[in-house]
N, C-alpha and C positions, 0 to 999 in steps of 0.2 A: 616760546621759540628760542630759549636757551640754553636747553638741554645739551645743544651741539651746533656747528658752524652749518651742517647741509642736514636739512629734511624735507618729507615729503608727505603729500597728501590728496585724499581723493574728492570730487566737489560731487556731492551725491544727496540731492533734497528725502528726506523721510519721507515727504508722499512717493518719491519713484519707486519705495522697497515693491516688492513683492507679499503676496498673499492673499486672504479672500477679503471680502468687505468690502472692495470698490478705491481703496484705499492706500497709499501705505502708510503704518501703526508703529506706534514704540512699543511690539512685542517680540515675539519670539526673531520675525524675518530682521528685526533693526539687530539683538543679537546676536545672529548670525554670519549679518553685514561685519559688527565688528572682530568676529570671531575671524574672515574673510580677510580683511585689512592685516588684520596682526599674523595672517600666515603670510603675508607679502611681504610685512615687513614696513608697513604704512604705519604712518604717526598721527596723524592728523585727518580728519574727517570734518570735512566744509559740507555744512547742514542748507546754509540760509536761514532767513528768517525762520521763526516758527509762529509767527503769528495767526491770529484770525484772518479768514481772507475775506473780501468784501468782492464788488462789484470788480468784474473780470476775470475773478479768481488767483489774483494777483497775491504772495506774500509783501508786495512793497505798499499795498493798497488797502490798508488795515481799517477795521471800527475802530482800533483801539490801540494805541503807543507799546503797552504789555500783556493783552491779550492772548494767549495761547488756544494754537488750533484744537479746538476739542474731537476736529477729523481725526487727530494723531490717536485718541483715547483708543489704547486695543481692545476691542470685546470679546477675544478670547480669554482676556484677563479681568475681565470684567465675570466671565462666566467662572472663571477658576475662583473669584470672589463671592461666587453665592449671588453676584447681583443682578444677574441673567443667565436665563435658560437659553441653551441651543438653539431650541425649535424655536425661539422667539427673535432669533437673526439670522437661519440658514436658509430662511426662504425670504426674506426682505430686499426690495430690487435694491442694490448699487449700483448697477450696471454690467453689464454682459458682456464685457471687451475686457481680459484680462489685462491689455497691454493700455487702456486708454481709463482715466477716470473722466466719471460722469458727476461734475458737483453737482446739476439740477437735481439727478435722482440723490444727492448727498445728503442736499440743503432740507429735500422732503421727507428724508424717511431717516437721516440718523438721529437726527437731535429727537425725534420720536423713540428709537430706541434707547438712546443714554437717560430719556427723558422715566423710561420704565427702570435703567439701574439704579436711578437716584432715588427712583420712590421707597427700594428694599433698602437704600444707604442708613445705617442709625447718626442722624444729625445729630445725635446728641454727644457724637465721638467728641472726646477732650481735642485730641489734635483740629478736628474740623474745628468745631468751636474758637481755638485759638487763631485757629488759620482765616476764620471768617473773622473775630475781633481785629487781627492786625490791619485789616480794612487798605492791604496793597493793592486787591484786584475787586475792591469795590466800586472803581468809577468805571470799569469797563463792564458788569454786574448789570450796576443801575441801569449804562447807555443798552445793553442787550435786551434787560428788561423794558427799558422804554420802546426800540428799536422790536422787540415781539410786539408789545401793544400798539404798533403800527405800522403790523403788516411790512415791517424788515426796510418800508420805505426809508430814504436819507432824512434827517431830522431837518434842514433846510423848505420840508416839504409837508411838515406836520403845521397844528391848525396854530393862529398867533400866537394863542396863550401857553402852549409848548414851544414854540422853535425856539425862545429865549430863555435861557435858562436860570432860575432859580430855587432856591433851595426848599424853600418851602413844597416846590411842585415835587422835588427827587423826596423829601419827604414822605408825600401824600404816596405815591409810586409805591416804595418801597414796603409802606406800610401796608396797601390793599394790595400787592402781590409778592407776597413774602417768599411765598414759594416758589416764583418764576427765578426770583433775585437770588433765593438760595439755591438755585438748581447750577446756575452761569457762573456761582463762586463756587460748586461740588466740580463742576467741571475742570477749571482750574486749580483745585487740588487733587483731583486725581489724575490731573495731565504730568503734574510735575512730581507726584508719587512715583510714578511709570515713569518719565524722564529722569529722574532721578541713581533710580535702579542701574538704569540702561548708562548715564554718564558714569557711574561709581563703575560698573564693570568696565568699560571702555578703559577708565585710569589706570584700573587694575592690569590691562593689560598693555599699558604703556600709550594711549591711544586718544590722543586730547581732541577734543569739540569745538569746533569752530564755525559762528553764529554770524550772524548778518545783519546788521541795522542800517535799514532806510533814513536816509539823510531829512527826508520831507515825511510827513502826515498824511494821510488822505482829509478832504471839506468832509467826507463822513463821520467825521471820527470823534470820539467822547472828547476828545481835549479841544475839538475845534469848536464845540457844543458846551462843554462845562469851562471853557477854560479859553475865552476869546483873546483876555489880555495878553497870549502869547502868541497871536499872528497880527498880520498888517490886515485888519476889517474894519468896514466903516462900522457904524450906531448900529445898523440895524444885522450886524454880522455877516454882513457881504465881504467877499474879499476885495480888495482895491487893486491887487496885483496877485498874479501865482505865477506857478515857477515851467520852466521848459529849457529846451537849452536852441539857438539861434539859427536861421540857415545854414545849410553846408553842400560840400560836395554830392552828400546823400539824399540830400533832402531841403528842397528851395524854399519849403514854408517850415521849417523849420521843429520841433518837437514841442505841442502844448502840453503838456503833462497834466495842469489843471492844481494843480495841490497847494495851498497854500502857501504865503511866506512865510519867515517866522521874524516876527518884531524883536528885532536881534538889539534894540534900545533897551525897549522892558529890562529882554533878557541880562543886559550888561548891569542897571543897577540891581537885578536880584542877584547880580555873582554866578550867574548863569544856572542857578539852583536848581530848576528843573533840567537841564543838559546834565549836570551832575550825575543827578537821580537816574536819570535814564540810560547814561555810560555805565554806572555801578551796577543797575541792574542788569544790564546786560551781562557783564562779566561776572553776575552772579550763577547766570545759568552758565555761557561758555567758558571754556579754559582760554579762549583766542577770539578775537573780536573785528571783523571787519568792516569801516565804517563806509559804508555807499556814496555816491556822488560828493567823496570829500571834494574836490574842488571847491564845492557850494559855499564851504566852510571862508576859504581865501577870497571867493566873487563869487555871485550866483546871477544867473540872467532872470527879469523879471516881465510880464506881458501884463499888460493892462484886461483884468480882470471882461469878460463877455467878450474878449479877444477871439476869431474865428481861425487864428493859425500867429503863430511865433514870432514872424520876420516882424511886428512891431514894439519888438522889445529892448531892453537896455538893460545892461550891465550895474551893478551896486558891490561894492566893496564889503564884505563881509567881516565877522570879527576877528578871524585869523589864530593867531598865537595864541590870542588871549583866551578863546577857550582853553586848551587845549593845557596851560599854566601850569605848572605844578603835574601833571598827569604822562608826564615824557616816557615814566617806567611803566607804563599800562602797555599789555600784550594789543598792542593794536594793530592792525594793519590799514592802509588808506588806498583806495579804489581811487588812484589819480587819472584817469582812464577821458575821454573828451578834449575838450579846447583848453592845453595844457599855458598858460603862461607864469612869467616869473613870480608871483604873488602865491602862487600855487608851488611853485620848486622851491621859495624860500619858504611855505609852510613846511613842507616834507626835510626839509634842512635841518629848521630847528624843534620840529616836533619830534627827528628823528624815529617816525612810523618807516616803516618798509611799504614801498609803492609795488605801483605792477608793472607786469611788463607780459603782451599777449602775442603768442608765436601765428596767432592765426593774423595777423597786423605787421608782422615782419618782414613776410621777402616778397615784396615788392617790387626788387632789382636796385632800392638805394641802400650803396653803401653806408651812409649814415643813419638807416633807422633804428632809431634807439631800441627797437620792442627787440632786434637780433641778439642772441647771447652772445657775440662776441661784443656788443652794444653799450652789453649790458654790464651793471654793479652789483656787488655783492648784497646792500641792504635792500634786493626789491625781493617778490615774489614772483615767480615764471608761471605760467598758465598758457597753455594749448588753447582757450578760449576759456567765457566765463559763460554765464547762465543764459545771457544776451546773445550769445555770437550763434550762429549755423556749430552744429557738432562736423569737424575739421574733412569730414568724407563728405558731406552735402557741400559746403565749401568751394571745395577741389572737385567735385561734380558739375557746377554751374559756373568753373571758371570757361572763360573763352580762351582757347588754344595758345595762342600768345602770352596771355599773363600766366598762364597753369606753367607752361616754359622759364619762363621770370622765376617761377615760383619754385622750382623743381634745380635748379641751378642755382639758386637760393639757399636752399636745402643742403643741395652739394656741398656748395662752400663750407657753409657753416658744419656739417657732417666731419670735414675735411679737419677744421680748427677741434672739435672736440672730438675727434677719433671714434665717430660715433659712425658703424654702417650703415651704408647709402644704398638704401634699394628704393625702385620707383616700376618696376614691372606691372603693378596692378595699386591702383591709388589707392588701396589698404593699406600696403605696403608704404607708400609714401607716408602717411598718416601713422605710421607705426616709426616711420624716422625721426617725423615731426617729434613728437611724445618722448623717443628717445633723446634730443636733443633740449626737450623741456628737464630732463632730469640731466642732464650732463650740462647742463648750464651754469654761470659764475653762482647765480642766486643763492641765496638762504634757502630760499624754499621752491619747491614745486609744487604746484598740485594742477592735477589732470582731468575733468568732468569725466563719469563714467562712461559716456558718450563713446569722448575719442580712443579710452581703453579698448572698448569691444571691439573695433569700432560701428559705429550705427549712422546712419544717412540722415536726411530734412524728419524722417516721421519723431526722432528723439529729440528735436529742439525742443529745449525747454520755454524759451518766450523769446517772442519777435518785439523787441521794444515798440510802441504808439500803434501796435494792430492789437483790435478786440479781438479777439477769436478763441476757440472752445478749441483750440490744438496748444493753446500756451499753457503752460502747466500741468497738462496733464499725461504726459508719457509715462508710462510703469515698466518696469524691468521682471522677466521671469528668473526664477530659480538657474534654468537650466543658462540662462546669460553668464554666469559666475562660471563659466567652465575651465578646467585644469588647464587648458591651451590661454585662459587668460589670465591667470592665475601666475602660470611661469613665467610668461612676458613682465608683467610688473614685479616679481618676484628678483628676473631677470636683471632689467633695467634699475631698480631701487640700490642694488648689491654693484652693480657693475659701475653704478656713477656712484657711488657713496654716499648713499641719502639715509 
């Protein structure tokens, strides 16, 4: 992010691409995408996470800390590899809604087809071989392979002599299913083949990657399973406490999230060694790095563990700075976003990360809200909303007449300070000033969810925080969404605010 004082970027998850499979793929539609960006004049491309997704379909909601979604694996590239036929995925259900993914039909029928590319893969490739000895993506491997030998249930729910882990059993595991264990590490090196590819061409054409790490773990997950000594669990690996955040104006029982804590003591006298490992990786894959619910980092709220809703929780002081130590020049950004207090503005001080700042949070009617860009400082990042928010025309759809008025004079004003036009005739239009006024803002940076570009209504939320439901994650975008009329607007907007 210092290439230059103003840039800009679009937030846009690899499953929303376009194309066939049920899916979207890091092949041809990803680039494409980036081909799409660099005619605008876009820098940056906010991915999300790329993980494995678990229960709810959630990328924050992982089996595994570094697991990559093997959904991403294109199998057109896969066919260009010799390692599937056509006819062996042109008729396989994915699902039958271009615009909506179906993981039930994903979870059934892909890993059956990558299952046939890996049987034609020669394991005996030098690079596999080394990529399998470096033994990075063997603990999430092993948990997959255990996690198939029973039936994808949570390990929490496997018989005694498994739900505790040890070595001897990953052993036994490994040994009587060598082939399940090397299919789940073929996966991940041929995700990050293909990713690869697709990052090296993006740089090439000026076009940095920008990833997403979840502050918390899911209780599903290989590290919660191999690796207890880094959460608060009792003996028998129950958690004692997990994480949520407290009643509010939104919400009187408050947000249980359920996810573990992390025994941020352990973590102090290892020198935070796993935290280490898991920031490096990350910025292995991304060029830019955004760290989810930092606040957790300065205080996290915690709920007493079989808790049936949030309001009985409290507040614990977190390690603060001291992760964070020495790592000041790391491309990072922090998601200060929530119940902001000063322990949290003095982390962002002197970690000197760039915070956020979200225009769908702004006009209100108070003159002091900080989310406004006239509010606003040069070290945050601006955002029209984030992956959590309503896309800014569902929004302004279900405002009640009154605030949509607040809201709209809101607009003006601030239109008025950065000489940005103000049109409100049709609330596209309004939505098209907002976004204008996201890149004419003081910020470093902008970036826009492809959403409020096009713009698109409630059907394109990406996720309603604390609701299950089969509408989170799974929106897709057509081809024919990319069109010249939206194309010039950001093309527009990027050149006219000098991003």
């Amino acid at each position: 992010m210092n290439r230059k004082s103003r840039e800009n970027g679009i937030l846009f998850p690899i499953s929303c691409l376009p194309g066939n499979y049920g899916i979207g793929t890091l092949g041809k539609h990803a680039f494409r995408f980036v081909d799409f960006l660099s005619s605008v004049g876009a820098e940056i491309w906010q991915m999300l996470p790329l993980n494995v997704t678990s229960y709810g379909d959630s990328p924050y909601q992982s089996p595994s800390n570094n697991g990559l979604n093997y959904y991403f694996i294109d199998l057109d590239t896969l066919i260009e590899k010799g390692l599937l036929k056509k006819e062996e995925v042109e008729h396989v259900n994915f699902g039958s809604s271009e615009r909506k993914i179906n993981y039930g039909l994903l979870f059934e029928n892909r890993i059956a087809v990558l299952k046939k590319a890996y049987q034609r893969f020669d394991k005996t490739d030098r690079k596999f071989i080394e990529f399998v000895n470096a033994g990075k993506y063997h603990d999430f491997a092993f948990f997959m392979t255990m996690k198939s030998l029973h039936h994808f249930s949570p390990w929490y729910e496997w018989n005694e002599d498994e739900k505790i882990y040890r070595i001897e059993t990953e052993r036994k595991v490994i040994a009587e299913n060598q082939d399940l264990y090397l299919f789940y590490l073929w996966t991940q090196y041929e995700f990050l083949l293909e990713y690869k590819a697709l990052k090296n061409y993006a740089n090439q054409k000026g076009i940095l990657l920008m990833g997403d790490m979840p502050l918390y773990l899911a209780y599903d997950s290989v590290e919660a399973y191999k690796h207890s000594e880094l959460f608060c669990f009792d003996e028998k690996h129950n958690p004692t406490i997990v994480a949520g955040c407290p009643p509010d104006y939104f919400n009187e029982d408050g947000q249980l999230w359920g996810n573990p804590i992390y025994n941020w003591e352990y973590m102090k006298k290892t020198n935070y060694e796993w935290w280490n490992k898991r920031i490096e990786g990350n910025l292995e894959l991304f060029d830019i790095l955004r760290i989810d619910h930092f606040r957790g980092i300065a205080g996290y709220y915690t709920i007493p563990y079989g808790a049936t809703n949030a309001r009985e929780g409290k507040w614990i002081t977190g390690p603060g700075m001291d992760l964070f130590e020495g790592k000041q020049h790391l491309p990072i950004i922090a998601e200060d976003l929530g119940f902001i207090d000063e322990p949290v503005k003095e982390l962002l001080r002197k970690s000197g990360y760039p915070g956020m700042k979200v225009l769908e949070f702004a006009f209100d009617g108070r003159e002091d809200n900080d989310h406004k860009p006239s509010q606003s400082k040069e070290n945050y990042v601006c955002y029209t909303g984030t992956h959590d928010n309503e896309p800014l025309l569902s929004y302004l759809s279900n405002m009640d007449p009154q605030d949509l008025e607040t809201f709209k004079k809101d607009v003006k004003k601030e239109c008025e300070l950065f000489h940005v036009d103000y049109h409100d005739e049709t609330l596209k239009d309004l939505v098209r000033c907002v976004v204008s006024l996201c890149y004419a803002s003081p910020c470093k940076l902008a970036i826009v969810p492809m959403s409020d570009v096009i713009p698109f209504g409630k059907e394109a939320r990406l996720n309603t925080p604390s609701l299950l439901s089969d509408s989170n994650w799974s929106f897709r975008y057509l081809e024919e969404d990319f069109s010249e009329e939206v194309r010039l607007f950001l093309k527009e907007n990027i050149q006219k605010y000098h991003r």
